[in-house]
C-alpha positions as CSV (number, residue, x, y, z in Angstrom):
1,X,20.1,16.0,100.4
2,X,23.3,17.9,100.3
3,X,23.2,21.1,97.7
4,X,25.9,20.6,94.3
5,X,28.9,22.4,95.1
6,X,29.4,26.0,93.4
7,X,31.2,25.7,90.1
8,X,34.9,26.3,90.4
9,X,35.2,28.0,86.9
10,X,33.5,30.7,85.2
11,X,34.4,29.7,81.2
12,X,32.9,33.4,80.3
13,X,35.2,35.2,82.6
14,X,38.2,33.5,81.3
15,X,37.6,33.9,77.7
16,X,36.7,38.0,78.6
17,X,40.3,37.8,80.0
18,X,41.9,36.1,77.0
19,X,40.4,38.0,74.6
20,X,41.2,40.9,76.5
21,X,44.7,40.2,76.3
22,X,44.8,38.9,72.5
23,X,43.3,42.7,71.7
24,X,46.6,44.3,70.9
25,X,47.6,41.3,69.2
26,X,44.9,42.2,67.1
27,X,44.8,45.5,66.8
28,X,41.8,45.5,68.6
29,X,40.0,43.8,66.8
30,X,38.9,41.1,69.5
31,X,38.3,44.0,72.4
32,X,34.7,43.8,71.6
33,X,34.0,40.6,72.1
34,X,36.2,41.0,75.4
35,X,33.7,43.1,76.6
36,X,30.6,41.3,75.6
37,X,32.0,37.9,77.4
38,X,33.2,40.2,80.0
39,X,29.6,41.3,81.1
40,X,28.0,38.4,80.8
41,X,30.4,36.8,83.3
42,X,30.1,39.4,85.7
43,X,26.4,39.3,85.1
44,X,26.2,35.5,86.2
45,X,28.8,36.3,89.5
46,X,26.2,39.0,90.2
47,X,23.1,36.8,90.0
48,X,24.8,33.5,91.3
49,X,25.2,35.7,94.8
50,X,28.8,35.1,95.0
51,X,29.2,31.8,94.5
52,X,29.9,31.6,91.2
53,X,34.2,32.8,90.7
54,X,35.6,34.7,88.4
55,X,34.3,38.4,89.2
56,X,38.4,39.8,88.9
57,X,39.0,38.1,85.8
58,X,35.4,39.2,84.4
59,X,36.4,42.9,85.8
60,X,39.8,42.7,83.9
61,X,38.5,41.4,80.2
62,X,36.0,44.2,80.5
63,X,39.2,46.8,81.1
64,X,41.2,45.0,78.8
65,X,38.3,45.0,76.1
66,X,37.5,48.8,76.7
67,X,41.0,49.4,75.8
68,X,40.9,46.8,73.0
69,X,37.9,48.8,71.3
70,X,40.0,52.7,71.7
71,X,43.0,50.8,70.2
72,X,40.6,49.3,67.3
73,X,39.2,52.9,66.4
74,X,42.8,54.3,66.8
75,X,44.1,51.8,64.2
76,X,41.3,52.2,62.2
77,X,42.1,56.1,62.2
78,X,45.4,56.0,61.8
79,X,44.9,53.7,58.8
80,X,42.3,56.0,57.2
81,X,44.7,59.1,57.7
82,X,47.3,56.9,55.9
83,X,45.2,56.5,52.8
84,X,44.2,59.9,52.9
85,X,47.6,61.3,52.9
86,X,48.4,58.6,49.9
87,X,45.8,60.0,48.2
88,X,47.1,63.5,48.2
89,X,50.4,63.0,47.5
90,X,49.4,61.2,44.3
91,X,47.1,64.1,43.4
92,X,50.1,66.6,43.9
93,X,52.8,64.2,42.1
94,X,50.1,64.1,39.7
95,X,49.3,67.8,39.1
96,X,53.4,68.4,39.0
97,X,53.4,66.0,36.1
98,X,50.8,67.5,34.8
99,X,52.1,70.7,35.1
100,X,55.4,69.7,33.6
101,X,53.7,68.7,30.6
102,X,52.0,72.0,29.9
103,X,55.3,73.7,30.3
104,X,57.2,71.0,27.5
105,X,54.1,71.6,25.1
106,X,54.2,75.4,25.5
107,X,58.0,75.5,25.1
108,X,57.2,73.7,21.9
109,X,54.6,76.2,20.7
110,X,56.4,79.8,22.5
111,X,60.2,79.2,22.1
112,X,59.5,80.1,18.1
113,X,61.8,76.6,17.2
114,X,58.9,74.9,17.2
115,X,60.9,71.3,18.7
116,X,60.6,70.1,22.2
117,X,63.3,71.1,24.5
118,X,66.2,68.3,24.1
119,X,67.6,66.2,27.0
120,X,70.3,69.0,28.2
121,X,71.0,72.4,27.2
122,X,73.9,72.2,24.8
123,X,77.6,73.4,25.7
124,X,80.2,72.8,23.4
125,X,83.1,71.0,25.2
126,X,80.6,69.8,28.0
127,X,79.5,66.1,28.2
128,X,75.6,65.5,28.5
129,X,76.4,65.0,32.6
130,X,78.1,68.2,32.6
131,X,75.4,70.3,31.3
132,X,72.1,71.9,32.6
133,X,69.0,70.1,32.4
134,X,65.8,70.5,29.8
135,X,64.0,71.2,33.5
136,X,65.6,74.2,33.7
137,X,64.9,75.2,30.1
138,X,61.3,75.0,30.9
139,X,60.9,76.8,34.4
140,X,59.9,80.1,32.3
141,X,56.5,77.8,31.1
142,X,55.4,76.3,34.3
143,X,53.1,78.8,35.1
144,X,50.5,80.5,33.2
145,X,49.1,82.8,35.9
146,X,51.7,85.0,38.0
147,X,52.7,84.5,41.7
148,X,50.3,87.4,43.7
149,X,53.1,88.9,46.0
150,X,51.6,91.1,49.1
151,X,50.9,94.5,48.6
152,X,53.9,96.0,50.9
153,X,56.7,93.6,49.4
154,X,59.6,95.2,47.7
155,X,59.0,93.7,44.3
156,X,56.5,93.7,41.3
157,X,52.9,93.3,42.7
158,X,52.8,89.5,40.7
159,X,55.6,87.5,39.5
160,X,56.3,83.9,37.6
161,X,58.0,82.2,39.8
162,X,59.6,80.5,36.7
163,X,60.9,83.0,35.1
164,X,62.5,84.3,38.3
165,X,64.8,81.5,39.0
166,X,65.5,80.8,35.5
167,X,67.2,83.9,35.2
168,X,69.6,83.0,38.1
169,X,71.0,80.4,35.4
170,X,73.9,81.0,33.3
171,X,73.0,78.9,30.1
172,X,76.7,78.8,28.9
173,X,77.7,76.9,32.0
174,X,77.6,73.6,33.4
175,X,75.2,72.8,36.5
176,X,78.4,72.5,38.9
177,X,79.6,76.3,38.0
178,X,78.5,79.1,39.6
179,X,76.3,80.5,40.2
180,X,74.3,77.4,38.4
181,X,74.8,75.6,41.6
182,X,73.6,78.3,43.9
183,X,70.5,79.3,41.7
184,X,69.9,75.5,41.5
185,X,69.1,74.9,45.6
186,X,66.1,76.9,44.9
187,X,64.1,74.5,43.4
188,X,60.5,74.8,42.9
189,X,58.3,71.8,44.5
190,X,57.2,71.1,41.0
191,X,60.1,68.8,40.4
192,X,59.4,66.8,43.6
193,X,57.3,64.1,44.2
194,X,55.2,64.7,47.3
195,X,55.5,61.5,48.2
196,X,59.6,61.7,48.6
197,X,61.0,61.5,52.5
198,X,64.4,62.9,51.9
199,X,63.9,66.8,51.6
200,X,67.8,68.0,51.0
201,X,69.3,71.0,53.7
202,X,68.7,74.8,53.2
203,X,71.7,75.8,50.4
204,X,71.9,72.3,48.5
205,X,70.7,71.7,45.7
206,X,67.3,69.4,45.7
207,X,67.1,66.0,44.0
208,X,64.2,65.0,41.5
209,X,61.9,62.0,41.9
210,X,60.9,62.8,37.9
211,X,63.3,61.4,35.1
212,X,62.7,61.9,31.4
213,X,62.5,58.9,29.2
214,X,65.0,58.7,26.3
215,X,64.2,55.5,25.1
216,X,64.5,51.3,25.1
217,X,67.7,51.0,26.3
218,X,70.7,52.3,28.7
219,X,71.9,53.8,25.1
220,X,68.7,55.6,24.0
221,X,69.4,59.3,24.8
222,X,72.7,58.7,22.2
223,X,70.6,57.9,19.8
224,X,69.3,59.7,16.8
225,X,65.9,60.4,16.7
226,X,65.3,58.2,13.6
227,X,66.9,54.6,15.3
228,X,63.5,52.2,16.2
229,X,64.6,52.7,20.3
230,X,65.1,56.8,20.6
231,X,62.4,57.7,22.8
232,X,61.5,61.4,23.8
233,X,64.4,62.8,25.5
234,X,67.6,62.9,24.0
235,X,70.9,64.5,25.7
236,X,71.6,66.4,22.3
237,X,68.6,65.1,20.1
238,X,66.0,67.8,18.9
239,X,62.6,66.8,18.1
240,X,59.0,68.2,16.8
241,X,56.0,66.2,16.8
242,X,56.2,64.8,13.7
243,X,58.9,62.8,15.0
244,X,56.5,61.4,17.4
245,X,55.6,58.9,14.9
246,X,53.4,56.8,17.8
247,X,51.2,59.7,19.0
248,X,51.8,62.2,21.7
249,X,48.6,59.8,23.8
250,X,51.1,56.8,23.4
251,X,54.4,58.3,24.2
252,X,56.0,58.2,27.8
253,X,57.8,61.5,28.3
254,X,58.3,61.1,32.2
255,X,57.3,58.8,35.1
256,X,59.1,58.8,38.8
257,X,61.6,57.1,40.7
258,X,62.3,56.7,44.3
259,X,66.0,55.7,43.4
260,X,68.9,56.4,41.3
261,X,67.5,60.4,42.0
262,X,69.2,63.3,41.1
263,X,69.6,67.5,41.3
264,X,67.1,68.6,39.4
265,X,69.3,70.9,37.0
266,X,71.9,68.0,36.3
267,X,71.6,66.9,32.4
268,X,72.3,63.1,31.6
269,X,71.2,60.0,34.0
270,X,70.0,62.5,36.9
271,X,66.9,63.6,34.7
272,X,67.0,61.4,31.3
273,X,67.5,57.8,31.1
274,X,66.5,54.7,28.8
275,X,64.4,51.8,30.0
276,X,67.0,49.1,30.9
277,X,65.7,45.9,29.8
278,X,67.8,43.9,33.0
279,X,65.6,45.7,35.1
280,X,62.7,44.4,34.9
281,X,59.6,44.1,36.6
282,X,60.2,47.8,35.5
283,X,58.1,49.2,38.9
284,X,59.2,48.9,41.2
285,X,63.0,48.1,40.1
286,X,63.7,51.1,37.4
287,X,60.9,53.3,38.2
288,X,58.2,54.1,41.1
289,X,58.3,53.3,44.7
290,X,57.0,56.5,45.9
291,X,53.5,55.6,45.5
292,X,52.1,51.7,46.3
293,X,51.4,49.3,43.3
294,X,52.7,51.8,40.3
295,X,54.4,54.6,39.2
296,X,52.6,58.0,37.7
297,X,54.1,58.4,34.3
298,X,53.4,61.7,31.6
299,X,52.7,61.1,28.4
300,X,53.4,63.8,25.6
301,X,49.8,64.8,25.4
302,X,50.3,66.1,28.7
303,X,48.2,63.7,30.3
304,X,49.0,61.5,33.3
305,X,48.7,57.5,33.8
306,X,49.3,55.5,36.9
307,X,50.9,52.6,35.2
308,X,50.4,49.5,37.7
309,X,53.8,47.5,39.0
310,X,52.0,43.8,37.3
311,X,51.4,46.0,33.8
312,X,53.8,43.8,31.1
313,X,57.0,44.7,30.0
314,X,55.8,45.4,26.7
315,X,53.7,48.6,27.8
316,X,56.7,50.0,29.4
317,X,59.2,48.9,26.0
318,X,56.9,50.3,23.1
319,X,55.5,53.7,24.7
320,X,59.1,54.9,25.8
321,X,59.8,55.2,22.7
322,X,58.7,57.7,19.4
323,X,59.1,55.3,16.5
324,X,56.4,52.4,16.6
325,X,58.2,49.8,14.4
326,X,61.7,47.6,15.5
């Protein structure tokens, strides 16, 4: 009796082979079973003598499934240095707010007013987008310890970095005048989100991802501080905290924007607005985009919230604002 003629087709080999193939498709993510089919087939060619086909194609999904499991672990690497690096730049863009807040609160107690610093340093005959901004009335209070400078440089041993630049200003000026606009190209990496891509040519002045929050409403840094929808940040309103009639732990000072930005020492819509109520969802169409699912906002406290994109309306309406009742 005649012997059953060798199979024609080797289903293992095959499937090595289109798995093999599918891998970077998939991201790798079928490259192991690639190889796994892959040596099995080649296993049975071996034992079958030869007569079983399909030894190329078993040889291939092996290669092909090799190269599917380096591209998996690649992905999976380049993913994990992703998160990581999403994860920092919220820590710093969270340590600048941070650090912003401090430097309001200690104008506040140090300046000997005893009010906040309003939405633009004040020039009479210069309109609120003329002016200088309340960030640059607060660079002398963002730091509390001095810079150490090296031993052989040809200044002061320590120095506040601050206090430095915020000399260069000419407070009777508007941000356009010199030498505002050359001091203002200097600007300290506290006023920029780490998580911003567009980093501005050596000499020009940088833009802000931070904007101050004057309010419900395009209106609300006009407004004076006793209508129902001022909020913190006024072009020419002055507050203390008594004014904060909602609590410095429910009032939005400050959150971030990847649109809309502006140079950081510009006063009116570069670095205060109102919460437009046609823009809403608020996150991502007014405010965030720098970091995924929410913005980082600053509340008067000095403390720092990441307010999710889905968080209602309503958070967003009542917090930007001091007074509590419409």
């Amino acid at each position: 009796m005649d012997a059953p003629p060798p199979p024609r087709t080797n289903p293992l080999a095959w499937l090595s082979l289109l798995l093999g193939v599918l891998a970077p498709v998939t991201c790798g993510a079928t490259g192991p079973f690639a190889l796994l089919f892959g040596y099995l087939a080649l296993r049975r060619v071996n034992l079958s003598e030869g007569r079983l086909p399909g030894a190329r194609a078993a040889r291939l999904g092996l290669v092909l499934g090799a190269l599917g499991i380096v591209l998996f672990f690649g992905a999976l690497f380049v993913v994990g240095l992703n998160q990581m690096r999403g994860k920092s730049e919220l820590t710093g863009c969270t340590n600048n707010l941070r650090r912003i807040g401090q430097a309001v609160n200690l104008y506040y107690d140090l300046n000997g007013n005893k009010h906040y610093p309003p939405g633009t340093i004040a020039v009479p005959g210069l309109e609120p987008e003329r002016r200088l901004s309340w960030m640059v009335a607060i660079l002398p209070y963002m730091e509390v310890e001095p810079t150490p400078v090296p031993v052989d440089a040809k200044s002061p041993a320590a120095f506040h970095k601050g206090e430095a630049l915020y000399k260069h200003f000419d407070l009777s000026k508007g941000w356009q005048d010199d030498p505002n606009r050359q001091a203002m190209s200097g600007a300290p990496l506290w006023y920029i989100c780490p998580a911003a891509s567009y980093r501005p040519p050596p000499g020009e002045a940088a833009l802000t991802q931070y904007v101050g929050i004057g309010g419900f409403g395009l209106d609300a840094p006009t407004l004076p501080k006793t209508n129902v929808r001022a909020g913190f940040f006024g072009y020419d309103r002055v507050i203390d905290r008594d004014d904060v009639k909602r609590g410095t732990s429910q009032t939005m000072i400050l959150t971030e924007r990847a649109h809309a930005v502006g140079p950081w020492a510009a006063g009116g819509l570069a670095t205060v607005t109102g919460i437009d109520p046609q823009e809403q969802p608020y996150v991502p169409r007014q405010f965030g985009g720098l970091h995924p699912h929410g913005a980082n906002t600053l509340f008067a406290d000095s403390h720092v919230t990441f307010i999710l994109d889905r968080a209602e309306p309503k958070v967003w309406e009542d917090q930007s604002r001091i007074n509590v009742d419409y």
